[in-house]
Structures are given as C-alpha cells and as structure tokens.
C-alpha positions, 0 to 999 in steps of 0.5 A: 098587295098581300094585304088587299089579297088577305083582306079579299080572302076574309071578305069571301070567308076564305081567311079568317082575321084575328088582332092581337094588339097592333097586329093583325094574323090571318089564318084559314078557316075552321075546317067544316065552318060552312065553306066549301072546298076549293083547292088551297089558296097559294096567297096564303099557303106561300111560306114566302109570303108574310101573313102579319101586317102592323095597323099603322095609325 
C-alpha cells in the first residue's frame, strides 16, 4: 500500500523517485520545480512510514 501511494504522488508530480541500484527512494520535489503548494503529504512526511521499497525481480 505505501508504495501504490509513493507511485500515485509521482505520477501527480508530488514525489520525485530516484533508483540507486535495486532500490528505489522517493523524495519531495524541488521546491519552485513548477508544483503548487499544497499542505504536506502525511504519506510521505510520516517518520513511521518507509520510503525504500527493494525492486524484486
């Protein structure tokens, strides 16, 4: 479930995703980068919630 959230977030350019080898980071965009400003997004702001998922295949 966190990662469908994550993978939502990108595609609506709220999250910005980066792979360093088999795993995958997500972060919050560049500031300015063209978004608007919305409050934050407890999904990713939650200290509770992981924000590495492995790529298994």
């Amino acid at each position: 479930m966190v990662r469908s959230t994550l993978e939502n977030r990108v595609s609506k350019g709220r999250a910005e995703r980066s792979r360093q080898g088999r795993a995958v980071f997500y972060s919050l965009p560049a500031a300015g980068a063209g978004t608007s400003v919305e409050a934050p997004d407890p999904a990713l702001s939650d200290p509770a919630v992981s924000t590495e998922s492995q790529v298994t295949g």
